[in-house]
mmCIF file of the C-alpha atoms, coordinates in Angstrom:
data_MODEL
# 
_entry.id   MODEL 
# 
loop_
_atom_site.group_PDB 
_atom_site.id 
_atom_site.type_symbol 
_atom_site.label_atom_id 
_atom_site.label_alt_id 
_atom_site.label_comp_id 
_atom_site.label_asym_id 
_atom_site.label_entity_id 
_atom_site.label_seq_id 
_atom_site.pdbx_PDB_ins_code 
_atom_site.Cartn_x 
_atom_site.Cartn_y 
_atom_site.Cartn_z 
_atom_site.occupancy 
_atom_site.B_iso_or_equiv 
_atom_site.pdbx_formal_charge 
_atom_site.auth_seq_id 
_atom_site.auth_comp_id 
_atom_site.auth_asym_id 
_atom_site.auth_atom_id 
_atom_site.pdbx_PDB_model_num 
ATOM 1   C CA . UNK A 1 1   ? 116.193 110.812 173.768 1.00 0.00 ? 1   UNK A CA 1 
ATOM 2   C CA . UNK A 1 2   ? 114.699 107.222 172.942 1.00 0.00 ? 2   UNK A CA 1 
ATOM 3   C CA . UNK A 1 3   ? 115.989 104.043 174.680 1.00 0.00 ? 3   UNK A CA 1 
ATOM 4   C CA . UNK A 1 4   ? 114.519 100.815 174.571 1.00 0.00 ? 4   UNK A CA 1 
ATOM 5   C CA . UNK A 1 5   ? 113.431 98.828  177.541 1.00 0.00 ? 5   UNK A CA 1 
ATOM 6   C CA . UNK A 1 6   ? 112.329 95.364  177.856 1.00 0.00 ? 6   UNK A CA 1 
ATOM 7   C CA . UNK A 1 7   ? 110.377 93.914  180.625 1.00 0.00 ? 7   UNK A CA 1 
ATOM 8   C CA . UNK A 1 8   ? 110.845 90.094  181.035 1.00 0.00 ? 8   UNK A CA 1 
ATOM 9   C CA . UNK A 1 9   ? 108.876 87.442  180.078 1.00 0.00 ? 9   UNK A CA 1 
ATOM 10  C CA . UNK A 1 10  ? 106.039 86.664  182.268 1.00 0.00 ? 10  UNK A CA 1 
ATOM 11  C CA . UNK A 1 11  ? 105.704 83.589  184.226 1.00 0.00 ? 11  UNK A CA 1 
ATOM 12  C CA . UNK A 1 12  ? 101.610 83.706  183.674 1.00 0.00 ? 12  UNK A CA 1 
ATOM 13  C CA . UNK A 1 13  ? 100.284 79.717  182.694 1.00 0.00 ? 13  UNK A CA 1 
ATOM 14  C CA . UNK A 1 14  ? 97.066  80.313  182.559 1.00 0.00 ? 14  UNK A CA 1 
ATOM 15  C CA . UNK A 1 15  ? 94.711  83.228  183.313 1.00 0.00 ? 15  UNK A CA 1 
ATOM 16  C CA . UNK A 1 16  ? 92.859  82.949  186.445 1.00 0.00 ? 16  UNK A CA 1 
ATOM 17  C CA . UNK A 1 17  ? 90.056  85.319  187.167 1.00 0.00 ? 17  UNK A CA 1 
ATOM 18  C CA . UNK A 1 18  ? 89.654  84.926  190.966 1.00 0.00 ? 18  UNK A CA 1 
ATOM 19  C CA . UNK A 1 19  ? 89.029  88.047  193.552 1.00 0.00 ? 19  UNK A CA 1 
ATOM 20  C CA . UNK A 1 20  ? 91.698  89.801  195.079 1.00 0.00 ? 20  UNK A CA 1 
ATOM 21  C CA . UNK A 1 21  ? 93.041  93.209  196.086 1.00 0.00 ? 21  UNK A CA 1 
ATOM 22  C CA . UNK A 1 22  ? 96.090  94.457  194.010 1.00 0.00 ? 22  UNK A CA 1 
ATOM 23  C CA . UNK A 1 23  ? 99.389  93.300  195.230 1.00 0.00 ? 23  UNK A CA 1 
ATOM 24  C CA . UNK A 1 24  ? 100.654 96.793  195.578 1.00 0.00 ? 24  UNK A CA 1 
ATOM 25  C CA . UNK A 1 25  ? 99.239  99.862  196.917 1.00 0.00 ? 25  UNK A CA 1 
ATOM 26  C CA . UNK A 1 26  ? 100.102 101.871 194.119 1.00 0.00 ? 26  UNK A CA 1 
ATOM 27  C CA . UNK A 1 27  ? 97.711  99.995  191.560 1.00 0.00 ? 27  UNK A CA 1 
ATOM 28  C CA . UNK A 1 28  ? 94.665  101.504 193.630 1.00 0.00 ? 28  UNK A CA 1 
ATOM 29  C CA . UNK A 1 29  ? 92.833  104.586 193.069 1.00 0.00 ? 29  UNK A CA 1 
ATOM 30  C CA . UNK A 1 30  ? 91.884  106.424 189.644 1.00 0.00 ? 30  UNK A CA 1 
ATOM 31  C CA . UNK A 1 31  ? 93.500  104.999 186.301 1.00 0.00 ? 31  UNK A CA 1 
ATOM 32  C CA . UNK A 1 32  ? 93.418  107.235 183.034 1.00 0.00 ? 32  UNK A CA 1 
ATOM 33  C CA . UNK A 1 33  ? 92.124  106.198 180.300 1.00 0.00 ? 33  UNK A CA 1 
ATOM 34  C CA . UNK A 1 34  ? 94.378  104.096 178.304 1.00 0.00 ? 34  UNK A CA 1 
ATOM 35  C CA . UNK A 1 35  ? 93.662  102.657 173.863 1.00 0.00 ? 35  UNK A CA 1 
ATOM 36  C CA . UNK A 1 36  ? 91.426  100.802 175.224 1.00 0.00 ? 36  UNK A CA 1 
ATOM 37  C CA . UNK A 1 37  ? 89.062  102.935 177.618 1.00 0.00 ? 37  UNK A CA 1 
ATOM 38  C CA . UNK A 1 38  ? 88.160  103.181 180.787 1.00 0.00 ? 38  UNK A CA 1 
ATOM 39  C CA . UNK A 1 39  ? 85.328  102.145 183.158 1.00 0.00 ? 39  UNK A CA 1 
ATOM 40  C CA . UNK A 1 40  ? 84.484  103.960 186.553 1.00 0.00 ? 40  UNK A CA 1 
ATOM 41  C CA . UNK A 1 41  ? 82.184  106.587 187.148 1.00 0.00 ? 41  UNK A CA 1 
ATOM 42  C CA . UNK A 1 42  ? 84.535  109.374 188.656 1.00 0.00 ? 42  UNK A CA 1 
ATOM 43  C CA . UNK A 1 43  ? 83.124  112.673 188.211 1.00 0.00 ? 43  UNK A CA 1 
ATOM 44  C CA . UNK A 1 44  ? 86.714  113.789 187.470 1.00 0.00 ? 44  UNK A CA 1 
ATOM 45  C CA . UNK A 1 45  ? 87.368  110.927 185.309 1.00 0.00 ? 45  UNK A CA 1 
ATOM 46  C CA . UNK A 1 46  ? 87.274  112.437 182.290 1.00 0.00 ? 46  UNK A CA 1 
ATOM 47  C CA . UNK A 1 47  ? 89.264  115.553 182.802 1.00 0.00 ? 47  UNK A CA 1 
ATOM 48  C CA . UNK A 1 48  ? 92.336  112.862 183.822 1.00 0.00 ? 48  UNK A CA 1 
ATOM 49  C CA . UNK A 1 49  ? 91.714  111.031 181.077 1.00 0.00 ? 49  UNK A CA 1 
ATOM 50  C CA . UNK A 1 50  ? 91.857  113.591 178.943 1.00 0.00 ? 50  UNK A CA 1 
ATOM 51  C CA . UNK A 1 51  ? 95.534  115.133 180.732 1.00 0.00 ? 51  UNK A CA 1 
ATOM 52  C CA . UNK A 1 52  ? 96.926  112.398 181.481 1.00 0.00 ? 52  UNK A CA 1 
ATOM 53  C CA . UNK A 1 53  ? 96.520  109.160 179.038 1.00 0.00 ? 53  UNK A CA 1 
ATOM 54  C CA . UNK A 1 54  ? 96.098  110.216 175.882 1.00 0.00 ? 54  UNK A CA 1 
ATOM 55  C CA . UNK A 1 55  ? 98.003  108.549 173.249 1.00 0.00 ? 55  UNK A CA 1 
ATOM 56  C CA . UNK A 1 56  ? 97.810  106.704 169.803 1.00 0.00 ? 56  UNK A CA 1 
ATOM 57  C CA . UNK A 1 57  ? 98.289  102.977 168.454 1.00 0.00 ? 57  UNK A CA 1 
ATOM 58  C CA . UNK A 1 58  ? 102.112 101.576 167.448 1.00 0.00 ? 58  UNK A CA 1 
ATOM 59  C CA . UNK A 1 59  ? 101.833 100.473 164.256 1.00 0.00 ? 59  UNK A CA 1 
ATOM 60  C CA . UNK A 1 60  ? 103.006 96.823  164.701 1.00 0.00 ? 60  UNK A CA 1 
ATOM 61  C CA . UNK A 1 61  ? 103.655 94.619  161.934 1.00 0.00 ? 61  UNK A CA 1 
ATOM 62  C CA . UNK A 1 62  ? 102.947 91.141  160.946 1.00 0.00 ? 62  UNK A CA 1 
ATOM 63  C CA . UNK A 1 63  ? 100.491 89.246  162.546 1.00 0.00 ? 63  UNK A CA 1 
ATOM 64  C CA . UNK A 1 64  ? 96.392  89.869  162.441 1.00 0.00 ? 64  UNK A CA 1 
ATOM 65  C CA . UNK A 1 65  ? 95.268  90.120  166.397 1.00 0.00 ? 65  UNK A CA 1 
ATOM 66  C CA . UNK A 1 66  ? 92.956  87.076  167.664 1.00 0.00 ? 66  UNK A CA 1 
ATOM 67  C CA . UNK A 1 67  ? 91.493  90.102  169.602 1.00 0.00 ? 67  UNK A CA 1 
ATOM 68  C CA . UNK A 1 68  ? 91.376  93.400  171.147 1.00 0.00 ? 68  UNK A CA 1 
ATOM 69  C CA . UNK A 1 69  ? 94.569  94.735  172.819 1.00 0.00 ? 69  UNK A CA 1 
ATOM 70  C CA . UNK A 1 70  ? 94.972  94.761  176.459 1.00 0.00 ? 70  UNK A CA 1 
ATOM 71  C CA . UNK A 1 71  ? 94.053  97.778  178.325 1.00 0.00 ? 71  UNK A CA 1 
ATOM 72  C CA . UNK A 1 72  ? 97.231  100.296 178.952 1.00 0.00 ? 72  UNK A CA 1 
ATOM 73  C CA . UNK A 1 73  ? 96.630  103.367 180.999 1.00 0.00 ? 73  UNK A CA 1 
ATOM 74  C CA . UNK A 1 74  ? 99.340  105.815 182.639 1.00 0.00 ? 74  UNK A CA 1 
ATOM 75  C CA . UNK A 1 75  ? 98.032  105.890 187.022 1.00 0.00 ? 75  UNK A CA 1 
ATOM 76  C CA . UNK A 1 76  ? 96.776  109.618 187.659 1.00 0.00 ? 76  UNK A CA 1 
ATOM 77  C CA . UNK A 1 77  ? 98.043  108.776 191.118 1.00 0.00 ? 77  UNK A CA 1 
ATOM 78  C CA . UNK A 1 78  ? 101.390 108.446 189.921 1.00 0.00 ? 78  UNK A CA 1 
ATOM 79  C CA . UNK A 1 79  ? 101.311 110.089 186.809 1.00 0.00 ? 79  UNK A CA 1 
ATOM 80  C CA . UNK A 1 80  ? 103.627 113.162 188.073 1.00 0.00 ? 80  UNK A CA 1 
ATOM 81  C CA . UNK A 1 81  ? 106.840 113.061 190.226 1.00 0.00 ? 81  UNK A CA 1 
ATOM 82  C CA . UNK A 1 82  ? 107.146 116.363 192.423 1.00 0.00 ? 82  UNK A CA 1 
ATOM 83  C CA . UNK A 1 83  ? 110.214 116.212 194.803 1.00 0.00 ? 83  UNK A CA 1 
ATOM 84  C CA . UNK A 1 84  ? 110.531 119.106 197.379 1.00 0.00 ? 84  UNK A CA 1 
ATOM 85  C CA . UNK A 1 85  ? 113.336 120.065 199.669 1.00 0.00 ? 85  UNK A CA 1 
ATOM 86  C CA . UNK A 1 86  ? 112.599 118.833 203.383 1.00 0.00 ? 86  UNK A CA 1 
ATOM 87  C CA . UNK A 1 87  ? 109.193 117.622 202.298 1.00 0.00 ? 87  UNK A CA 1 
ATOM 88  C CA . UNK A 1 88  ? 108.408 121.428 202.207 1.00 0.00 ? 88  UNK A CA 1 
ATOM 89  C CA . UNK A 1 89  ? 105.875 122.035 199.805 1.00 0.00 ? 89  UNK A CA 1 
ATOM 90  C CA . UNK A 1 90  ? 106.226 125.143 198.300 1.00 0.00 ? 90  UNK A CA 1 
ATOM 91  C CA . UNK A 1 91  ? 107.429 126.660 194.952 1.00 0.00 ? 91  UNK A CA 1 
ATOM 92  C CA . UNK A 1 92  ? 111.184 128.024 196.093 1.00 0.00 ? 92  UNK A CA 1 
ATOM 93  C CA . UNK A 1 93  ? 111.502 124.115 197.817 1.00 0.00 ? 93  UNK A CA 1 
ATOM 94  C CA . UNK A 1 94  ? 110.759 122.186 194.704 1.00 0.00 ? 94  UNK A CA 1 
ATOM 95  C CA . UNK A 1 95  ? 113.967 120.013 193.911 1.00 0.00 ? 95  UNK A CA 1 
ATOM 96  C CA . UNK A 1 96  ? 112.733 117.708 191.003 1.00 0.00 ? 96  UNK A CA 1 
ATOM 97  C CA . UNK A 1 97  ? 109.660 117.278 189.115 1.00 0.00 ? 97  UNK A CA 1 
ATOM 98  C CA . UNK A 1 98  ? 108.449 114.578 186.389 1.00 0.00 ? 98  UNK A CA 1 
ATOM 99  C CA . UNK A 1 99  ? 105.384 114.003 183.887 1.00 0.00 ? 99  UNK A CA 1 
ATOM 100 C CA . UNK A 1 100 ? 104.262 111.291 182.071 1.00 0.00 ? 100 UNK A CA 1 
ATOM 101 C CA . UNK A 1 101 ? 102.756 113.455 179.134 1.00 0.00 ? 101 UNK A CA 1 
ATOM 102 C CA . UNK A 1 102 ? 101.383 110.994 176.971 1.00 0.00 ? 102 UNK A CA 1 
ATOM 103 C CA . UNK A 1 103 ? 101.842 106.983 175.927 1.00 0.00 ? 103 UNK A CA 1 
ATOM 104 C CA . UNK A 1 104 ? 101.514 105.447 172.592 1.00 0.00 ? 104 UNK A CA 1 
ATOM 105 C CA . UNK A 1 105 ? 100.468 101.428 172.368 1.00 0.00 ? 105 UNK A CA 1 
ATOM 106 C CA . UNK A 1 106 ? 99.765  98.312  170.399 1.00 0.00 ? 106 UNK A CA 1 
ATOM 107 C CA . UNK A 1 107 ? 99.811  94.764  170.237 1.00 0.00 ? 107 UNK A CA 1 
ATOM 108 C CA . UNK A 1 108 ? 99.803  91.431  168.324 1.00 0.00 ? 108 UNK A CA 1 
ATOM 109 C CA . UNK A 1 109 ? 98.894  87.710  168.957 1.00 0.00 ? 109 UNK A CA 1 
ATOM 110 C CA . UNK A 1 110 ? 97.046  85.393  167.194 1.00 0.00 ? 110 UNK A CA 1 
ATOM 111 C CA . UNK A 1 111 ? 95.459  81.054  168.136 1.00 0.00 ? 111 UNK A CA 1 
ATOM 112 C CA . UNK A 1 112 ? 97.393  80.695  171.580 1.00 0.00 ? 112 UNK A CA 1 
ATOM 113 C CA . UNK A 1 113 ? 100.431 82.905  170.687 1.00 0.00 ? 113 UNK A CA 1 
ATOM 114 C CA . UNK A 1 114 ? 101.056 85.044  173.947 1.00 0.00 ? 114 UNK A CA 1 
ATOM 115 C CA . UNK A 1 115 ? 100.515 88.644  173.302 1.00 0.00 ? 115 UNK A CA 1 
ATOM 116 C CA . UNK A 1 116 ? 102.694 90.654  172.390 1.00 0.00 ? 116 UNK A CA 1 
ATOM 117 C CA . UNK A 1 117 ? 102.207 95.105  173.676 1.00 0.00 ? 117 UNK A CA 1 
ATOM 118 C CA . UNK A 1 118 ? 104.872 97.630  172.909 1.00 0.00 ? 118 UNK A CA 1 
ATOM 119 C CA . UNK A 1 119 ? 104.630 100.770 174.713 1.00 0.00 ? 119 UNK A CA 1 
ATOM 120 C CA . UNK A 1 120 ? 105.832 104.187 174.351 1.00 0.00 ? 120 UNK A CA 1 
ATOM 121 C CA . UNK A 1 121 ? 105.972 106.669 176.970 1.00 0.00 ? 121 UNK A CA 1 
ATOM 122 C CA . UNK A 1 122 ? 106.791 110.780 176.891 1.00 0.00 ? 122 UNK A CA 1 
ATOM 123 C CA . UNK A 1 123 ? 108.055 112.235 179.769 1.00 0.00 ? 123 UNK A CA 1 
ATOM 124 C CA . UNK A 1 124 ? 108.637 115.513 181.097 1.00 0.00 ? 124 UNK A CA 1 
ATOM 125 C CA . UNK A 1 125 ? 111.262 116.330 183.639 1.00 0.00 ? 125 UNK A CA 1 
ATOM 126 C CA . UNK A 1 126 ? 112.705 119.164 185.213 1.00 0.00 ? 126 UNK A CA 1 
ATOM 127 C CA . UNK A 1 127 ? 114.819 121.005 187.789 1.00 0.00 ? 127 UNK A CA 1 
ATOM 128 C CA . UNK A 1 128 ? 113.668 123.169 190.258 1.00 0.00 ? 128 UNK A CA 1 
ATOM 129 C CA . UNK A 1 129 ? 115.191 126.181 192.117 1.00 0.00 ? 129 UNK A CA 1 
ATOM 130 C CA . UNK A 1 130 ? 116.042 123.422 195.054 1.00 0.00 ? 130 UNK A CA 1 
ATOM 131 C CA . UNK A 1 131 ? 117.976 121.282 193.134 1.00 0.00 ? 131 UNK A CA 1 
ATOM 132 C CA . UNK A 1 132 ? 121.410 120.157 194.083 1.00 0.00 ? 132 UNK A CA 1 
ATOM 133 C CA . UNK A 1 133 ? 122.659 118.427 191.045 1.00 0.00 ? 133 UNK A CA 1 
ATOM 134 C CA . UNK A 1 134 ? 122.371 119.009 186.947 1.00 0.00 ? 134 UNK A CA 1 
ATOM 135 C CA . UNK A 1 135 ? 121.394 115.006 187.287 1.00 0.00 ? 135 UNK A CA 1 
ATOM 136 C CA . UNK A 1 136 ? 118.533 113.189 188.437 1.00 0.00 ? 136 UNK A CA 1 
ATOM 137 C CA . UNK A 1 137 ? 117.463 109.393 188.273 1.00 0.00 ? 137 UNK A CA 1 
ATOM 138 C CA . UNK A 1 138 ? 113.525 108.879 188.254 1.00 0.00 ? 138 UNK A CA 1 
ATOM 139 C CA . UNK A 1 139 ? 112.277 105.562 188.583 1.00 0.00 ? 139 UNK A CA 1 
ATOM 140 C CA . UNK A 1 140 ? 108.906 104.389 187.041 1.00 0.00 ? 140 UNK A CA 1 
ATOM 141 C CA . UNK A 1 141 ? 107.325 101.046 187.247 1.00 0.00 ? 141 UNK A CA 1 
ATOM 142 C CA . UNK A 1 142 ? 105.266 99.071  184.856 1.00 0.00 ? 142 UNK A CA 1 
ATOM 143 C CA . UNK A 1 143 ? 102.601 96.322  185.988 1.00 0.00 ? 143 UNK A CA 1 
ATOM 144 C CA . UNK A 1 144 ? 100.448 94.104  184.252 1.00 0.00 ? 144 UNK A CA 1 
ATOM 145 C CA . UNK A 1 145 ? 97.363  92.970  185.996 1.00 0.00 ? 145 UNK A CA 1 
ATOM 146 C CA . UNK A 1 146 ? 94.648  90.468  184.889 1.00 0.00 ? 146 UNK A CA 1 
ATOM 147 C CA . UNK A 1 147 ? 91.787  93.738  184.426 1.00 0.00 ? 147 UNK A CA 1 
ATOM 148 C CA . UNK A 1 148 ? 90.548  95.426  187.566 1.00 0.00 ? 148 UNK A CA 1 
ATOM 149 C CA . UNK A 1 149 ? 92.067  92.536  190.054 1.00 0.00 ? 149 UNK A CA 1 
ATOM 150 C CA . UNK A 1 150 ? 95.353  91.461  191.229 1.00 0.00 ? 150 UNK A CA 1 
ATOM 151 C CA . UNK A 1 151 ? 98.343  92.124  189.774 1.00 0.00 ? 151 UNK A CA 1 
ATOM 152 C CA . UNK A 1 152 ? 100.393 89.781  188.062 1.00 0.00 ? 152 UNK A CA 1 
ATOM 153 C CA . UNK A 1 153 ? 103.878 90.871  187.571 1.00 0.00 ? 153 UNK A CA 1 
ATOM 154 C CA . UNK A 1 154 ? 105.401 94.455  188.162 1.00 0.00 ? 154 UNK A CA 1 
ATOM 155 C CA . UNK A 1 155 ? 109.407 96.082  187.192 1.00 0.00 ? 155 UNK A CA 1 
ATOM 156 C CA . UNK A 1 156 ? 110.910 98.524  187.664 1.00 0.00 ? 156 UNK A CA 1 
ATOM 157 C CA . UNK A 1 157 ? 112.924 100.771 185.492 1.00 0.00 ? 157 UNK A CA 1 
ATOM 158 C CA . UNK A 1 158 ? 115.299 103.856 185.726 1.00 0.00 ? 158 UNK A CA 1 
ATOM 159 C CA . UNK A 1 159 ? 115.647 107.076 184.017 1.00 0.00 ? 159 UNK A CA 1 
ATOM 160 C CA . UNK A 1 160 ? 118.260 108.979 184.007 1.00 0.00 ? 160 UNK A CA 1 
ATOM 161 C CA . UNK A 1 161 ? 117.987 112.678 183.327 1.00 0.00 ? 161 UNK A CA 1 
ATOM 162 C CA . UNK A 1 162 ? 120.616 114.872 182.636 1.00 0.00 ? 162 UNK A CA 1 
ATOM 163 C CA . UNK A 1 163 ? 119.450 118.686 182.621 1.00 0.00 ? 163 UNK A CA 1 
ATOM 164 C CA . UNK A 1 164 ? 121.872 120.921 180.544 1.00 0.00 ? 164 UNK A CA 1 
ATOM 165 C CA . UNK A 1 165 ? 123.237 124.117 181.643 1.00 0.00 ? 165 UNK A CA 1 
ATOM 166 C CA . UNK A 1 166 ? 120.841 127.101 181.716 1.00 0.00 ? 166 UNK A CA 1 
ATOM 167 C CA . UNK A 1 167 ? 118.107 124.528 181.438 1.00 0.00 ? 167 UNK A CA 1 
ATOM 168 C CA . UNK A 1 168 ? 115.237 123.087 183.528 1.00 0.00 ? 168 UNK A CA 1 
ATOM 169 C CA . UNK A 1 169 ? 113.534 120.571 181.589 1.00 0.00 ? 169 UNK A CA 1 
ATOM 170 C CA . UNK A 1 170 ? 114.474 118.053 179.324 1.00 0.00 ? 170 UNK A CA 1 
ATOM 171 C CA . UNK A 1 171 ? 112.099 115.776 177.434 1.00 0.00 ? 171 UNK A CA 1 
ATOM 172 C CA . UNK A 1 172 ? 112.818 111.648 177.050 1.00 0.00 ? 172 UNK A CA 1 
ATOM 173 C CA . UNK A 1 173 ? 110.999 109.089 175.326 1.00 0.00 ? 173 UNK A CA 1 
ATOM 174 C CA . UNK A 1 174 ? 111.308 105.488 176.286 1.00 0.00 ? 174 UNK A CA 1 
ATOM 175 C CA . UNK A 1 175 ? 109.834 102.238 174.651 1.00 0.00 ? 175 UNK A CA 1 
ATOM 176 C CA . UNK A 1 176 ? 108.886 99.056  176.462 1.00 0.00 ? 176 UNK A CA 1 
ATOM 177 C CA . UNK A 1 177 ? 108.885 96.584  173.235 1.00 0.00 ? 177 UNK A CA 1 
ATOM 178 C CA . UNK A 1 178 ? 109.185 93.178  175.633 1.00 0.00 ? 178 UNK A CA 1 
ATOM 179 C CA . UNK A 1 179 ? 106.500 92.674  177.295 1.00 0.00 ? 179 UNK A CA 1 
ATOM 180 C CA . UNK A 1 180 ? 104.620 89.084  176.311 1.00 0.00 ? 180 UNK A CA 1 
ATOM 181 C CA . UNK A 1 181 ? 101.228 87.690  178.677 1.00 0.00 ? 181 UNK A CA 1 
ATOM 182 C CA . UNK A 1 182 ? 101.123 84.191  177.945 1.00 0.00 ? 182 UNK A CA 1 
ATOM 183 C CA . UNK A 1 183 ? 97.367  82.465  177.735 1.00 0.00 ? 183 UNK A CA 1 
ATOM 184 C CA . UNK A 1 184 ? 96.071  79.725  178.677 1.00 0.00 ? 184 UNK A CA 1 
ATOM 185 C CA . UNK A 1 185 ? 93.880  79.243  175.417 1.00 0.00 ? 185 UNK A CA 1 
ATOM 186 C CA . UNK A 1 186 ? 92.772  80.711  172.479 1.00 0.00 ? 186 UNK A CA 1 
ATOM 187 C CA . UNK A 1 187 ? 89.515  82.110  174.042 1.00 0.00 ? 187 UNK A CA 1 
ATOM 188 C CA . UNK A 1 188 ? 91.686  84.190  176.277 1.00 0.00 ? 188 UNK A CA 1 
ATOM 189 C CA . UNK A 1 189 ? 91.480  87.842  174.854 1.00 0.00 ? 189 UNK A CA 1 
ATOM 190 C CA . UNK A 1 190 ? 93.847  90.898  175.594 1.00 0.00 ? 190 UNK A CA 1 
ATOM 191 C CA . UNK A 1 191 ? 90.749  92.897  177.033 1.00 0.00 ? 191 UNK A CA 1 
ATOM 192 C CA . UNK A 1 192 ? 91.260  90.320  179.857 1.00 0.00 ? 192 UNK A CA 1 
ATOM 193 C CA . UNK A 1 193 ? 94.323  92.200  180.673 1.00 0.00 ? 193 UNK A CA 1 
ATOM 194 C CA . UNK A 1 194 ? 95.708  95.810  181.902 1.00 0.00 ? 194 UNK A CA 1 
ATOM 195 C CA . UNK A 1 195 ? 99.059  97.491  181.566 1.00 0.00 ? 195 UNK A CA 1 
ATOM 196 C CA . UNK A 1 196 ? 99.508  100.486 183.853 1.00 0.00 ? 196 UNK A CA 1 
ATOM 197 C CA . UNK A 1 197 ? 102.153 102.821 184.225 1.00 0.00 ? 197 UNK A CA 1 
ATOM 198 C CA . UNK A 1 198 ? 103.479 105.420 186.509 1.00 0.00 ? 198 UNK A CA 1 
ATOM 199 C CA . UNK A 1 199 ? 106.146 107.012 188.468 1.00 0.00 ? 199 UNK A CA 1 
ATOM 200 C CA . UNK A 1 200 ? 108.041 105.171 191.703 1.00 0.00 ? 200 UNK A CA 1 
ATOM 201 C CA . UNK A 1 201 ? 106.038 107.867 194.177 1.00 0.00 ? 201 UNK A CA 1 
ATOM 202 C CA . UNK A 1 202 ? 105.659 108.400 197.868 1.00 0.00 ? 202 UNK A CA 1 
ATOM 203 C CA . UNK A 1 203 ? 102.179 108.049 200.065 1.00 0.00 ? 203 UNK A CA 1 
ATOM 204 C CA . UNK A 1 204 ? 102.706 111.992 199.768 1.00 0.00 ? 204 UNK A CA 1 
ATOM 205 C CA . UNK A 1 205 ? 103.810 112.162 196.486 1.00 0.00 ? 205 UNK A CA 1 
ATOM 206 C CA . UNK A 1 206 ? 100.056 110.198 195.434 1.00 0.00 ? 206 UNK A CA 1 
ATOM 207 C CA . UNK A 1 207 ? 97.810  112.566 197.817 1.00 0.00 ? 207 UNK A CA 1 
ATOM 208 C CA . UNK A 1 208 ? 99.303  115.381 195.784 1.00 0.00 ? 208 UNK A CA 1 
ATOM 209 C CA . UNK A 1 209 ? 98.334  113.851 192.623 1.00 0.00 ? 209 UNK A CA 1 
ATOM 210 C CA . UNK A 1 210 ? 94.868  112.959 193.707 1.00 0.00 ? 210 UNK A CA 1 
ATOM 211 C CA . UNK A 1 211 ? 94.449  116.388 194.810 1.00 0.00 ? 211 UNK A CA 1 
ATOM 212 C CA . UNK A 1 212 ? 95.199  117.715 191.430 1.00 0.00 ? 212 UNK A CA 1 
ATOM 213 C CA . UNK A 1 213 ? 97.969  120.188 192.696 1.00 0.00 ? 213 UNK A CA 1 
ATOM 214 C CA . UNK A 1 214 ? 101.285 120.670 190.941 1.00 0.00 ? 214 UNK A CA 1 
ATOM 215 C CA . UNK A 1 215 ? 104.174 123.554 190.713 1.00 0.00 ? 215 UNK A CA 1 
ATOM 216 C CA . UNK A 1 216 ? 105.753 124.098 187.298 1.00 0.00 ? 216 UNK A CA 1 
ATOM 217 C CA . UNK A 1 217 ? 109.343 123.156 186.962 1.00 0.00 ? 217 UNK A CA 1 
ATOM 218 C CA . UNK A 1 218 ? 110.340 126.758 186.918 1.00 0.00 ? 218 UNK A CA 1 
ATOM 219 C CA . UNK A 1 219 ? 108.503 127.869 190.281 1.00 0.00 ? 219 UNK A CA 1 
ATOM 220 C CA . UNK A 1 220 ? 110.002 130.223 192.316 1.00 0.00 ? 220 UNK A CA 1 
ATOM 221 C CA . UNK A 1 221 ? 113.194 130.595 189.972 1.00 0.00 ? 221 UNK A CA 1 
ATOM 222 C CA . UNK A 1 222 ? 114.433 134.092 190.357 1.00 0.00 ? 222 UNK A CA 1 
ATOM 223 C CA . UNK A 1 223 ? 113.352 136.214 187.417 1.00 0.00 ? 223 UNK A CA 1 
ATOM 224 C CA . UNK A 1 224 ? 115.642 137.082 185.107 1.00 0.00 ? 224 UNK A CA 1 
ATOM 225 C CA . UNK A 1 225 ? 117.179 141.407 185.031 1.00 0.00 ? 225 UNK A CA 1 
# 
């Protein structure tokens, strides 16, 4: 299924590169890497990069880019959705799950045009043997930040799954084609910039992602006679 989002135009005069801690606690911890790289020195670093943020270039057309593109990563922290019954976590108590699987990027600008990034994300949802409903809404958020400081704006967006009968996954595509990051001059590049992506997740919901765990959408199922 493909849909096309748009996130609004940022309010963003001019870029200011002064110190401060990310607006929300979600934009902390371990990023992937996204088409433009990453930079820590986590041991496990490459092993998430590898899972979690791989992806190609959009083709986009028209314009020849002043510079490079901004930096877009998928969060490892937030990267996968696991919902269990009672906050029980086990394989028969798993209610919903969700992956970001991969993300696909690109962007144009030009003199003191803003930029321009289209994004497109695959996901990976399913049902486990605790759900309630053939139905689920996830919600995922994406944030742009001026690079490895404070975010400037953040949205959110819902997906709506429906999970046929006799299945437990279902696979959706969605495309973010609106976002623009204004700059203040031509000198202003988009490697001054991050997008970042990843799913609307509890405190819980992160530490389970940090610790690398997961249950497959099909856990504890009863096995078919």
């Amino acid at each position: 299924m493909r849909r096309v989002l748009i996130v609004a135009y940022l309010a963003l005069a001019a870029l200011t590169m002064l110190p401060a801690a990310p607006a929300m606690a979600q934009i902390t911890g371990s990023a992937g890497r996204g088409n433009g790289g990453g930079g820590d020195d986590d041991p496990g670093k490459a092993k998430r990069d590898e899972e979690w943020s791989a992806g190609k270039e959009l083709d986009l057309p028209g314009k020849r880019n002043a510079g490079p593109c901004p930096f877009v990563k998928i969060l490892y922290d937030a990267a996968r959705y696991q919902q269990f019954q009672n906050d029980r976590v086990a394989s028969d108590a798993v209610e919903y799950t969700g992956e970001m699987q991969s993300l696909s990027s690109g962007c144009e600008y030009r003199a003191t045009d803003p930029i321009h990034v289209e994004v497109e994300v695959l996901f990976e949802l399913g049902r486990g043997p605790a759900a309630t409903s053939s139905t689920k809404d996830y919600t995922y958020w994406v944030a742009v930040t001026d690079r490895n400081n404070a975010v400037i704006d953040k949205q959110y967006f819902t997906l709506h799954a429906v999970f046929p009968p006799g299945k437990d996954r279902v696979t959706m595509t969605d495309r973010i084609n609106g976002i623009r990051i204004p700059r203040a001059n031509s000198a202003v590049s988009g490697a001054n910039f991050e997008v970042l992506l990843g799913f609307d997740v509890t405190p819980q919901m992160a530490d389970f992602n940090r610790q690398g765990k997961r249950f497959r959408v099909n856990a504890g199922a009863p096995k078919a006679q």
